[in-house]
Steps between C-alpha positions, in 0.01 A plus 500: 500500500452870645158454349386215711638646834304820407181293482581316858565807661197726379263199525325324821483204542100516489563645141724231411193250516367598167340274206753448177346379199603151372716628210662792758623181695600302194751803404634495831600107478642571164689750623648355810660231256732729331556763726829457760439358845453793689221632271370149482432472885316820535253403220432162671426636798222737303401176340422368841377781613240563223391120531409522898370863439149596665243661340285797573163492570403609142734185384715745294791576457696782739598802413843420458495280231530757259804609683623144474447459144709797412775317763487198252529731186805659655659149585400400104684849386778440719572134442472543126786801523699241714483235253669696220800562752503124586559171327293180672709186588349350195623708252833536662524116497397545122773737430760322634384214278549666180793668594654133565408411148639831304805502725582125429512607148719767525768279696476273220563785261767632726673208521526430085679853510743433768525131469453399834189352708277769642285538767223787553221327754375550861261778393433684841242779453411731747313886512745771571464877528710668254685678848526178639699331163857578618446227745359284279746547197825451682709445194674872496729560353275411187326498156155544442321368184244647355252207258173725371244282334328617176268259430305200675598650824540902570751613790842443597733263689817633675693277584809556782861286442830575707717683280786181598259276369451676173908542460564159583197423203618684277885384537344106416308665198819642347723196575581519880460295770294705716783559753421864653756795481413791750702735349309411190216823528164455365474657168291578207612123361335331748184717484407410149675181504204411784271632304580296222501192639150620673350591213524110349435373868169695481424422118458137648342543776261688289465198282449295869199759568366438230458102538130325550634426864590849630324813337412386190541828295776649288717767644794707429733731684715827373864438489624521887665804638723523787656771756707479854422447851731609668270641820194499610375778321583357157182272516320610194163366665575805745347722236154379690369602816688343774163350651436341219475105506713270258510159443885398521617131446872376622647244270777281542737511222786217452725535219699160476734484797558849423225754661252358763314814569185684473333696278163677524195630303243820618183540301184694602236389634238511215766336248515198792109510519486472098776213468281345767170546374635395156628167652215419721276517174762256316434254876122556418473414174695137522340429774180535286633273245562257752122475613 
């Protein structure tokens, strides 16, 4: 942090022997367990520092404590701005978990319509700026759909299929057998055929949200809508700033012996901190009942 390298370079190292109270030091340990590595070294090395320090002759504190307590504020400030940008292992492990159980339903629901076995698993989540998505996404030519919560939960899921995945879908649903036609173009059918079939894929994973055993509340999406992908400006998510961190999760998506593909999901990163937040209190509260 520019911060810290400010402090090293405009203090001696007489003035780095200084006196931290008890609770000064405390924050520091605290924080060196959730900042990243790099920040996480410097503060041990204070740590150490402050422990072997010398004293004055007046056995108080230097000067430059005061300077070093505004230090830690900064690093508080900063870390707490970082966190909102960032999801912790934990709660990307937690999000990946309930995404296994809501997507499980909607394969079952998927494969009622179509009347084949399907498979949406393998939840791989990672952080992605929205510039950085192209490389992630690499389904184009596609279709993005749009799922907008309006109760229980309160953002929106896009999620990214290959447009030949959604033709050769929506040839099964009307009677087909899935073969795939490339002079067949991707059309206005398909759009809200997809987002038909979506809409009662997400009605049950809605109902799989809601069990004792995931996120134990009631929720309900608006009616899916759908639009083209056809290059990499198309990305609705695009309408934020291009620095801005997502959470996107790859799927694997096997339609009988028909489609063994992928499919993939972007949500922000407060809606992944809520579903997360939500399901760790669901974890908390059986293991409670356990005791």
């Amino acid at each position: 942090m520019i911060e810290l390298e400010n402090f090293f370079s405009k203090t001696t190292k007489k003035a780095v022997s200084f006196r931290l109270s008890e609770i000064s030091i405390e924050r520091l340990k605290d924080m060196s367990e959730t900042l990243n590595s790099s920040q996480a070294e410097i503060i041990e090395l204070l740590i150490t520092a402050l422990h072997y320090s010398e004293k004055n002759e007046d056995n108080a504190p230097y000067e430059n404590s005061k300077w070093f307590e505004k230090v830690l504020e900064m690093c508080a400030e900063r870390f707490n701005e970082t966190k909102k940008e960032r999801l912790d292992h934990w709660e990307i492990g937690l999000t990946a978990e309930v995404y296994h159980m809501m997507m499980n339903a909607a394969a079952k629901a998927m494969g009622s319509i179509l009347g084949q076995d399907v498979i949406i698993d393998k939840p791989i989540v990672e952080l992605v700026k929205c510039w950085g998505l192209d490389a992630f996404l690499t389904n184009i030519p596609a279709c993005g759909i749009e799922v907008k919560y309006v109760s229980g939960l309160t953002d929106t899921i896009l999620f990214v299929l290959k447009q030949r995945d959604i033709i050769q879908i929506i040839d099964v649903w009307r009677g087909g057998m899935g073969d795939f036609d490339r002079n067949v173009e991707f059309n206005a059918t398909h759009t809200n055929g997809i987002c038909e079939i979506m809409e009662t894929m997400m009605r049950q994973a809605s109902l799989a949200l809601a069990d004792v055993n995931c996120l134990n509340m009631q929720v309900n999406a608006a009616s899916p809508t759908a639009f083209e992908i056809n290059n990499n400006d198309d990305y609705n998510i695009k309408k934020a700033d291009s620095n801005d961190i997502v959470v996107a999760t790859q799927f694997r998506l096997v339609v009988g012996d028909i489609i063994d593909s992928q499919m993939a999901a972007v949500i922000s990163i407060p809606f992944a901190r809520e579903i997360a937040n939500a399901y760790s209190k669901v974890i908390r509260n059986a293991q409670i009942s356990n005791e």
